[in-house]
C-alpha positions as CSV (number, residue, x, y, z in Angstrom):
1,X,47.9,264.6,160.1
2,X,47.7,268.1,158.4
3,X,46.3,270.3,155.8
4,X,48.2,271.3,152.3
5,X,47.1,273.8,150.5
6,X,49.1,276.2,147.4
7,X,49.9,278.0,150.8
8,X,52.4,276.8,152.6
9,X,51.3,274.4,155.2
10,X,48.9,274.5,157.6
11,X,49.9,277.1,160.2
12,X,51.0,279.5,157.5
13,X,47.4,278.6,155.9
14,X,44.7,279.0,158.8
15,X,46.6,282.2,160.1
16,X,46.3,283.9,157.2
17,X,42.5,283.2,156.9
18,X,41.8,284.0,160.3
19,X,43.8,287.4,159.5
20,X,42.5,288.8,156.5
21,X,39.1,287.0,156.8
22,X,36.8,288.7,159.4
23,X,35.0,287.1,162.0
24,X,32.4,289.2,160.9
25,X,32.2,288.3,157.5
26,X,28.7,288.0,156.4
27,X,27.1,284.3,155.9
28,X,26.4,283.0,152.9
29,X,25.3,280.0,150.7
30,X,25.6,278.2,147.8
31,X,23.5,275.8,146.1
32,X,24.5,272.7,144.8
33,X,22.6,269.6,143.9
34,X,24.1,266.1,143.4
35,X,23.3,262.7,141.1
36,X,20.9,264.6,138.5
37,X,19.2,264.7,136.1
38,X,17.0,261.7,137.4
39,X,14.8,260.0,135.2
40,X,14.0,257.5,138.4
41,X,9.7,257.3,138.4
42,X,8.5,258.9,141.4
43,X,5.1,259.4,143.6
44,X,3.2,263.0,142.4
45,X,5.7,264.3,140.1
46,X,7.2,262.8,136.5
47,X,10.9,263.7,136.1
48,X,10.6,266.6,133.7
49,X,8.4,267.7,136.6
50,X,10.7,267.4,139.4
51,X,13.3,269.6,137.2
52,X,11.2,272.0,136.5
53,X,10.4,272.1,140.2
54,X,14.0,272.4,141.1
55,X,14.2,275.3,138.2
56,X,11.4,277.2,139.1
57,X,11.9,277.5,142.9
58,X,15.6,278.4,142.1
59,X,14.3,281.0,139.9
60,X,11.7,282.4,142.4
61,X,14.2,283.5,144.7
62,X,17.3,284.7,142.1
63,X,19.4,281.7,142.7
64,X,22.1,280.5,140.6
65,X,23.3,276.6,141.6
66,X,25.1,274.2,140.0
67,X,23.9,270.5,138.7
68,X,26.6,267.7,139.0
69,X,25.7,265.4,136.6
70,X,26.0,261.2,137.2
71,X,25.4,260.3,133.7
72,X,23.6,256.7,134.1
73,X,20.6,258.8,136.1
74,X,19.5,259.7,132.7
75,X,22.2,262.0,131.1
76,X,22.6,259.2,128.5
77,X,19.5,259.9,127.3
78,X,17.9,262.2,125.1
79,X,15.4,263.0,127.6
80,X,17.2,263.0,130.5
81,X,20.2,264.9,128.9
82,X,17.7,268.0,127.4
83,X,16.9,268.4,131.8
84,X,20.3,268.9,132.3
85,X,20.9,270.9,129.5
86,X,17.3,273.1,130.8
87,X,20.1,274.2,134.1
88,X,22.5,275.4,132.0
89,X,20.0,277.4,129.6
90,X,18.6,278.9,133.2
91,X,22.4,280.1,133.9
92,X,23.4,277.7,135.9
93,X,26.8,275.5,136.4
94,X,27.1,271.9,135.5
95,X,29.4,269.7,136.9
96,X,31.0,266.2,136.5
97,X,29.6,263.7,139.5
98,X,30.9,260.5,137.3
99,X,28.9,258.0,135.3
100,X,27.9,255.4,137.5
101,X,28.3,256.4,140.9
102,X,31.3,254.3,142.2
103,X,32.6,254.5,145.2
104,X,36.3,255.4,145.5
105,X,36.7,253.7,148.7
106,X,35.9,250.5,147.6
107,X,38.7,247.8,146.9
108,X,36.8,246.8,144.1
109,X,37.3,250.3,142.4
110,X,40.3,250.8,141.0
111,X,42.0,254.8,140.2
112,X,41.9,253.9,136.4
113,X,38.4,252.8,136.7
114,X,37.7,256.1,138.4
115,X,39.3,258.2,136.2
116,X,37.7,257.1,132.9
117,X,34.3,257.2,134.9
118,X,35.5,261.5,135.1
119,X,36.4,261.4,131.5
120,X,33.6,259.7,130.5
121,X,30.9,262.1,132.2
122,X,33.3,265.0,130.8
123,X,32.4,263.6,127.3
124,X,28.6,264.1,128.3
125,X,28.6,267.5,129.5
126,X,31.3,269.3,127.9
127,X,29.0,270.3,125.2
128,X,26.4,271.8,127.3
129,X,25.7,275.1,128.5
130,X,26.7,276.1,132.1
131,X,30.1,273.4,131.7
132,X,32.5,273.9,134.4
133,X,35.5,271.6,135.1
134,X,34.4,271.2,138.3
135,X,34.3,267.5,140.3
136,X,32.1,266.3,143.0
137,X,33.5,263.6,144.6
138,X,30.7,260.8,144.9
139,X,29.7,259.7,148.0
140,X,32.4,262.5,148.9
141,X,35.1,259.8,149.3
142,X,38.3,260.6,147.9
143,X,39.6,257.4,148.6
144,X,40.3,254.3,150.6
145,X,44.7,254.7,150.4
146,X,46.6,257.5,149.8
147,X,47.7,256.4,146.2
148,X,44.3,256.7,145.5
149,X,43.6,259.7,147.2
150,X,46.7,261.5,145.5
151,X,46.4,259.9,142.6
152,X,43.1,261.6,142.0
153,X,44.0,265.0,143.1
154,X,47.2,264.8,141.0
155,X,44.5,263.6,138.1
156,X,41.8,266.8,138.8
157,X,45.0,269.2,138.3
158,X,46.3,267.8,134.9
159,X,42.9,267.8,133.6
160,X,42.3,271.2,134.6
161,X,39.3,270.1,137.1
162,X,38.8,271.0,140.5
163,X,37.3,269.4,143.8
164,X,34.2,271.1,144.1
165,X,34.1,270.5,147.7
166,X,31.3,270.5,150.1
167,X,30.8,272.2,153.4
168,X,27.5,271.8,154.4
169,X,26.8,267.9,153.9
170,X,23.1,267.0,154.1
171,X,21.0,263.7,154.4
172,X,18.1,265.3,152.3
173,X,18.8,261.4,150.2
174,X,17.2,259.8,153.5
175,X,14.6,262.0,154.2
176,X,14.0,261.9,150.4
177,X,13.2,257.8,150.8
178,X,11.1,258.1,153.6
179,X,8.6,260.4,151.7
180,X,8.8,258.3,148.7
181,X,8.0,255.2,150.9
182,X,5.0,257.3,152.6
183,X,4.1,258.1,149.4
184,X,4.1,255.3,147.4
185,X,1.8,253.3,150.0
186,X,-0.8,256.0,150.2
187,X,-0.5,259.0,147.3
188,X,-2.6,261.3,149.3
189,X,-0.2,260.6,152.6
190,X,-0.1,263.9,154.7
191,X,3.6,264.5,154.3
192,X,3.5,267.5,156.3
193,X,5.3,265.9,159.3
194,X,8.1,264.8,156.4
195,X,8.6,268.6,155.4
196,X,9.0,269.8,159.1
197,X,11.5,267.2,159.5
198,X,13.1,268.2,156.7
199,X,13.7,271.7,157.1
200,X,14.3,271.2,160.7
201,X,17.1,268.9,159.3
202,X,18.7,271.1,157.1
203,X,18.5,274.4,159.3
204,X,20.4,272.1,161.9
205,X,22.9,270.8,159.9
206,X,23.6,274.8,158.7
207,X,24.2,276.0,162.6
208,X,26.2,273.4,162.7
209,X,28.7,273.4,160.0
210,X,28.9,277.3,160.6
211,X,29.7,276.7,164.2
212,X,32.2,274.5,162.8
213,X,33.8,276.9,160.5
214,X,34.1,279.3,163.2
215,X,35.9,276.8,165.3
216,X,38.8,276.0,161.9
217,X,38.7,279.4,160.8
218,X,37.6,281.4,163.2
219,X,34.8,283.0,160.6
220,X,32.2,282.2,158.6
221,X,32.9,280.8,155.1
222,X,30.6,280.8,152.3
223,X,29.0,277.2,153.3
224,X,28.4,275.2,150.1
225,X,25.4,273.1,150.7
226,X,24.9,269.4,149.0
227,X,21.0,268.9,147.6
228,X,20.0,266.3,145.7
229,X,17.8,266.2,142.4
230,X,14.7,264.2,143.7
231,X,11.6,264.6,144.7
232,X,12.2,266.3,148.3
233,X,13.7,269.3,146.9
234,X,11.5,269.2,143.9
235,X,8.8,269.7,146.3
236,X,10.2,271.8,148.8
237,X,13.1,273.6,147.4
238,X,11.3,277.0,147.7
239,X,10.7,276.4,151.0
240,X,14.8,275.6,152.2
241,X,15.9,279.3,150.4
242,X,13.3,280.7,151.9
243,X,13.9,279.9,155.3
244,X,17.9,280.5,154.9
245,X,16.7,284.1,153.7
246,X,14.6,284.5,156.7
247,X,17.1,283.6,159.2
248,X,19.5,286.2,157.7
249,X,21.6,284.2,155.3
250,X,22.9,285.1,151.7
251,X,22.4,283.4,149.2
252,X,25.7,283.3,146.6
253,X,26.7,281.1,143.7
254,X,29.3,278.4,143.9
255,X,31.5,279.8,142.0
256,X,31.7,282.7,144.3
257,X,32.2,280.3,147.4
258,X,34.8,278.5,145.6
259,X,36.7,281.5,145.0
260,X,36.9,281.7,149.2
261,X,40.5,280.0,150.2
262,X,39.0,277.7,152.4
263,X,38.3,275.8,149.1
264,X,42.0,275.5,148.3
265,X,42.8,273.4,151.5
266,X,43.0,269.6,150.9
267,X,43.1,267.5,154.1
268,X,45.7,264.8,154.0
269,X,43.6,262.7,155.5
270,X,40.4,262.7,153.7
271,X,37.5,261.9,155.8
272,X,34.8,259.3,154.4
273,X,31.4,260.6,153.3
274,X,31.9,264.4,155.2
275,X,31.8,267.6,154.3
276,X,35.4,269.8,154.0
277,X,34.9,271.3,157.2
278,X,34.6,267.8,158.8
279,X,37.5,266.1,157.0
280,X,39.8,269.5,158.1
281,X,38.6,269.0,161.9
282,X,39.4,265.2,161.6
283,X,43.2,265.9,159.7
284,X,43.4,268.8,162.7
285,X,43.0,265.7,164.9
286,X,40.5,267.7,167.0
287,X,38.4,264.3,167.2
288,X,35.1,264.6,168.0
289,X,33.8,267.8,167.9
290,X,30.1,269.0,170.1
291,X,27.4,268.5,167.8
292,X,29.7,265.8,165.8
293,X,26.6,262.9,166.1
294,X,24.0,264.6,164.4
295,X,26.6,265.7,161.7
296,X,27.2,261.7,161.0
297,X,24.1,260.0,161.8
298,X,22.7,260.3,158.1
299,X,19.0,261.4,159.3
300,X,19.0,258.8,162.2
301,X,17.2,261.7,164.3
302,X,14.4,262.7,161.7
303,X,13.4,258.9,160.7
304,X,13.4,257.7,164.5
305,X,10.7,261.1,165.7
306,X,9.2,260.1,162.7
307,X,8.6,256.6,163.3
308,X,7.4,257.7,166.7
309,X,4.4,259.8,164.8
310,X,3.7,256.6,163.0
311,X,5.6,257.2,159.7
């Protein structure tokens, strides 16, 4: 169990971050948002609505992000292709999240059938502004055997793509269904509880993975946080950057994070569903880590106090 990296190894590779990367380097984040654009009907908003959401709130507060695109969510549309194209006319990055959504993980999906699903989305996006040749794993899975898993990274580097890794995983998706399902039994739901639990969720997830990076790297890294394009963050997007700037947290672009070396560090063994920080703890063989439940348990925490406030 180890880490590769274009360094060599991974002694030679966390030494040299922990040496020329201060302790006290300043914390930052980057926005990304995963599985857009969604033309999926929705409680309150239409989906030209919730992208406009998503745009404005980015706007308000000077944030460049970057859309990763799963083309069956409507980028093989006209309509839902012109709401992706409206994030790279606002100056921001689009990125390659596959066609359908498979999971690499599964035995039914084969590293062919992956591939083309990359090559296929490229075909979609290439032509619109913003285009970067970057890959978002779905579901974060790089795969269920190492053929697959170096199979793909052999794949990203001959087609000039790289793994636009996370560091800061989310379950914004789950929180995202329980406000739907509020929502779509009562429209005028007080959904105020929701938000709160939201925000609570993603602030706790942030200490977390930055305690986490302090423990592999002995600094902070430039945390690149994983959003999705639905109706949580269409509604309350202003209200996550504004609480990161509050708390004393810079906001930077991915492309800036990626450029951190951290982001050039591939775990052998790729952990299912995490973030890069967990999948390096897990090839480190550290095991569980404090904190490691509420980094796994996919929102478990928010729907159960939830539930207990009748929701």
């Amino acid at each position: 169990m180890k880490i590769t990296s274009a360094m060599s190894g991974i002694a030679a590779a966390l030494c040299t971050l922990a040496t020329f990367m201060p302790a006290s380097h300043a914390q930052s984040i980057a926005f990304t948002f995963d599985d857009g654009p969604r033309l999926q009907q929705t409680p309150l908003m239409l989906p030209a609505q919730r992208n406009q959401a998503l745009l404005a709130a980015l706007e308000k507060h000077a944030v460049k992000a970057a859309l990763f695109v799963t083309v069956a969510n409507g980028a093989d549309r006209p309509e839902g292709l012109a709401l992706a194209r409206a994030w790279g006319e606002a100056g921001h990055a689009v990125g390659n999240h596959t066609v359908t959504h498979l999971d690499l993980n599964s035995a039914g999906v084969s590293l062919a059938q992956y591939q083309k699903e990359l090559l296929d989305c490229d075909a979609v996006i290439r032509a619109l502004p913003g285009y970067r040749k970057w890959f978002r794993f779905t579901f974060l899975r790089e795969g269920n055997t190492p053929e697959k898993r170096d199979g793909m990274r052999a794949f990203l580097a001959e087609q000039g793509y790289r793994n636009a890794y996370v560091s800061l995983d989310t379950s914004d998706w789950r929180l995202d269904a329980k406000l739907r399902e509020v929502l779509e039994k009562n429209a005028v739901a007080d959904v105020t509880p929701i938000k709160r639990a939201y925000l609570a969720h993603v602030w706790q997830r942030a200490e977390a993975y930055r305690e986490l990076s302090r423990k592999l790297q002995g600094r902070d890294i430039p945390q690149v946080i994983l959003l999705h394009h639905n109706l949580i963050n269409a509604l309350w997007l202003d209200d996550v950057i504004a609480m990161f700037k509050a708390r004393g947290w810079a906001i930077t672009t991915p492309e800036l994070a990626f450029a951190d070396p951290v982001y050039q560090l591939h775990p052998e063994r790729a952990a299912t569903g995490q973030s890069l920080l967990l999948s390096m703890a897990r090839s480190l063989g550290l095991g569980k880590v404090e904190g490691w439940e509420r980094l796994v348990d996919d929102g478990d925490t928010e729907i159960a106090a939830l539930k207990v406030q009748g929701y």
